[in-house]
C-alpha positions in Angstrom: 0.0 0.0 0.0 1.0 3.8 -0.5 2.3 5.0 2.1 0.1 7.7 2.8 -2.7 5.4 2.7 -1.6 3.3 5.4 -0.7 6.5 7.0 -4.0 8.2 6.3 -5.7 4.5 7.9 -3.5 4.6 11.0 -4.4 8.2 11.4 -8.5 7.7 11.4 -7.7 4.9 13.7 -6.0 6.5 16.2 -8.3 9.8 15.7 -11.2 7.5 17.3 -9.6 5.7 19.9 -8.4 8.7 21.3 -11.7 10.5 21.0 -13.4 6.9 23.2 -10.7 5.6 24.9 -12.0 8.0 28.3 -15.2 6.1 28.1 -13.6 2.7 27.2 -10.2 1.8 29.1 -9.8 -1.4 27.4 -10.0 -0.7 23.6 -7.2 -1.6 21.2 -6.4 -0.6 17.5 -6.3 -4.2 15.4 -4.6 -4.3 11.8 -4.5 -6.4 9.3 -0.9 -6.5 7.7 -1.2 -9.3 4.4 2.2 -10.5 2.6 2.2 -11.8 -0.5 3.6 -15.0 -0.5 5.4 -14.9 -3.9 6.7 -11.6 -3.6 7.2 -11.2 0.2 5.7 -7.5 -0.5 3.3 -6.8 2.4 0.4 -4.1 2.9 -1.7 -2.9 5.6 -5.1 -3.7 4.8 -7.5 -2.6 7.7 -6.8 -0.5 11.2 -9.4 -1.0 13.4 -10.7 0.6 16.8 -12.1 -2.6 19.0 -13.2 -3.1 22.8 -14.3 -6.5 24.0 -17.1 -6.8 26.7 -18.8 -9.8 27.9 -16.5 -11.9 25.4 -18.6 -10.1 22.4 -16.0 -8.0 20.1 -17.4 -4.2 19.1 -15.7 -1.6 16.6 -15.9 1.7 16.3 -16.0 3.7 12.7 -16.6 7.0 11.4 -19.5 7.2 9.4 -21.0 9.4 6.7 -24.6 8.1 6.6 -27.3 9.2 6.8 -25.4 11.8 8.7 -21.7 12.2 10.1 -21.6 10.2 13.3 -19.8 7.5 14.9 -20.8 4.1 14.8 -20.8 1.0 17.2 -21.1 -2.7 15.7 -21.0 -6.2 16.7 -18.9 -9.0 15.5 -21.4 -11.5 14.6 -18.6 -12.9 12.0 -18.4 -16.4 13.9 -22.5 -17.0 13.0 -22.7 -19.4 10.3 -26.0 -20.8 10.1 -27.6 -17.3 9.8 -28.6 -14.8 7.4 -29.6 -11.1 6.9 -33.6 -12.8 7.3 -32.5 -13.5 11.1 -30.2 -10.9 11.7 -32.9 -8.3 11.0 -35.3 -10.2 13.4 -32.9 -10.4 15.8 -33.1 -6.3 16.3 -37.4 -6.7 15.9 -38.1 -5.9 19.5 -35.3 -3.5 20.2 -35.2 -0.1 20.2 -32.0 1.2 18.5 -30.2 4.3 20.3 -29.2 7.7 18.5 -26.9 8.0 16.3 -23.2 9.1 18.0 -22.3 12.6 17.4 -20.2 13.7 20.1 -19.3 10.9 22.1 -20.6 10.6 25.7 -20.4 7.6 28.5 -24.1 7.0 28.2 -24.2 6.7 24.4 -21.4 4.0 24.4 -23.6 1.9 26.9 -26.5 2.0 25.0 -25.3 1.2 21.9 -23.3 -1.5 23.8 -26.3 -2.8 25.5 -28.5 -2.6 22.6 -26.4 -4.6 20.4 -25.4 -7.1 23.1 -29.1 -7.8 23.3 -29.0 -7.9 19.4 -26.3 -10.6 20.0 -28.4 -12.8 22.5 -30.9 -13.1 20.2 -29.0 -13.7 17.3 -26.7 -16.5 19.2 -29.8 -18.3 20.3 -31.3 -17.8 16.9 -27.7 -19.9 15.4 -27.5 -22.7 17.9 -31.3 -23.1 16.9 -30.9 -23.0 13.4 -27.6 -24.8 13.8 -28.8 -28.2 16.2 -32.0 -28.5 13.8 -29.2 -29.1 10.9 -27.7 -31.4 12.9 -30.3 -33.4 13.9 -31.6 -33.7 10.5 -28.6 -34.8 9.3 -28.4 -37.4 11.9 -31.5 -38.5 10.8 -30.4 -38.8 7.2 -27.2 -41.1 8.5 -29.7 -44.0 9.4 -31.5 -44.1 6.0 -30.0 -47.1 4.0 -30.8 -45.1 0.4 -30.0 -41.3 0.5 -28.0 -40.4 -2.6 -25.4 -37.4 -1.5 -24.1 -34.6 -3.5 -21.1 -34.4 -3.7 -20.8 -31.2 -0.5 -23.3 -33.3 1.6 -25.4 -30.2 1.4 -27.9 -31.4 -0.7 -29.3 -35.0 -2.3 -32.7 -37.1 -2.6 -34.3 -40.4 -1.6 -36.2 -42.5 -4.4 -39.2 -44.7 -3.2 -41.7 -46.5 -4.6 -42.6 -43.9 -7.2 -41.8 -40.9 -5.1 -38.9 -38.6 -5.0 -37.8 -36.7 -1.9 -34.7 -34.0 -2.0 -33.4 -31.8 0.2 -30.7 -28.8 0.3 -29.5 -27.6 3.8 -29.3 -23.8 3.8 -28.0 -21.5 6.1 -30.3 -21.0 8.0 -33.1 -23.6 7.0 -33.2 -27.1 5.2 -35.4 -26.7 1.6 -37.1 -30.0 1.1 -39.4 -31.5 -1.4 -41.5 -34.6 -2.6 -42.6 -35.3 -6.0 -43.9 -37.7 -8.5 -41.0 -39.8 -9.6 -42.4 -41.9 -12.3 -42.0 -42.6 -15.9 -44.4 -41.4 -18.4 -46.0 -44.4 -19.3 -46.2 -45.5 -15.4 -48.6 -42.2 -14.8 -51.5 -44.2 -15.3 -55.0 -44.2 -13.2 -53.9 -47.3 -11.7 -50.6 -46.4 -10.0 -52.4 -43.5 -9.0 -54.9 -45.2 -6.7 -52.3 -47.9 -5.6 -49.9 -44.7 -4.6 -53.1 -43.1 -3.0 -53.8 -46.6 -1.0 -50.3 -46.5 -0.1 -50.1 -49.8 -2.1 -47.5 -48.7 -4.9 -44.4 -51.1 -5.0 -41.3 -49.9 -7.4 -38.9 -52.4 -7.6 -37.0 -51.0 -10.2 -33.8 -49.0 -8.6 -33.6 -45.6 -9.8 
C-alpha cells in the first residue's frame, strides 16, 4: 500500500480511539498487515478501533450516513447458520439508540447494551438454526438409500414412485417430494395404488 494510505488508515484509527478511549479503558487498534507469499511485499489492509465486553468484540467507525456520526457494531462474523432474514429479526423488538455525534459515556452503553441484546438473540437464533441441521442430518445417516451430493449439502431419496430431495441452507433445510415416475407409469392405476399406499417400485432408480 501507498504509504500515505496506510498513513492516512492509521491516522483515522488512532483519531477515534483517542476520542473513546476515556469512556472505554480497554480498547485496542487491530490491523491487518497481508504479505504476499510470492513476492514477500506486504500491505496494511484494515486498522481497526475494538473493545471487547462480555467476550462479544465491538468496533468503532466514522460514518457518513445518513449523517456524520460514529458508529458501534457487533462481531457477529463467527455465525454461520444465519442470514440477513435473522439478523434483522434479531433487532425486531429492540429499540436502537441515536446516532453518536459527540461521544458521551451513556451513548457507548446503550449502543453496547443494545447490540449485546442484538447478539443474544442472534446466538440463540444460530445454535437453533444450527442443532435442527444437525439433527436432521443425523437423521439422514440411518437411512440405508440417501443419494449425496457431492458437499453433503444437498441430495434425494427415491421410493416407490416418489422422490424426496433436500438442500440444507444457512439458516433452514429446503425439502421436497414429487412424483418420480416414468411417463407411461402415470397411469390411473398407479395413482390409486400410490393413493392406498399400495404402490411397489422395484426398479432401482
Amino acid at each position: 500500500m501507498n504509504p500515505e494510505d496506510a498513513n492516512r488508515l492509521i491516522k483515522e484509527a488512532t483519531t477515534i480511539a483517542d476520542l473513546f478511549r476515556k469512556f472505554i479503558p480497554n480498547l485496542e487498534i487491530r490491523y491487518r498487515i497481508y504479505t504476499n507469499e510470492e513476492t514477500l511485499q506486504t500491505r496494511l489492509e484494515y486498522a481497526g478501533v475494538c473493545f471487547q465486553q462480555n467476550k462479544i468484540m465491538f468496533e468503532i467507525k466514522k460514518s457518513n450516513h445518513p449523517k456524520k456520526h460514529y458508529a458501534i457494531s457487533v462481531d457477529i462474523s463467527d455465525f454461520h447458520n444465519t442470514n440477513y432474514y435473522d439478523q434483522t429479526n434479531a433487532k425486531r423488538d429492540l429499540t436502537e439508540p441515536n446516532l453518536i455525534g459527540s461521544p458521551t459515556l451513556k451513548k457507548v452503553n446503550d449502543w453496547v447494551n443494545y447490540l449485546t441484546q442484538y447478539y443474544g438473540n442472534l446466538k440463540r437464533k444460530d445454535d437453533a438454526n444450527k442443532r435442527t441441521k444437525q439433527l436432521f442430518r443425523e437423521a439422514l445417516a440411518k437411512l440405508p438409500d440417501v443419494n449425496w451430493g457431492r458437499n453433503e449439502n444437498s441430495g434425494y431419496i427415491t421410493r416407490n414412485g416418489l422422490r424426496y430431495s433436500y438442500e440444507i441452507q444457512v439458516n433452514h433445510i429446503e425439502q421436497k417430494i414429487k412424483v418420480d415416475l416414468s411417463w407411461d407409469e402415470q397411469t390411473l392405476e398407479n395413482f390409486l395404488l400410490m393413493a392406498d399406499n399400495q404402490y411397489k417400485n422395484e426398479t432401482a432408480k
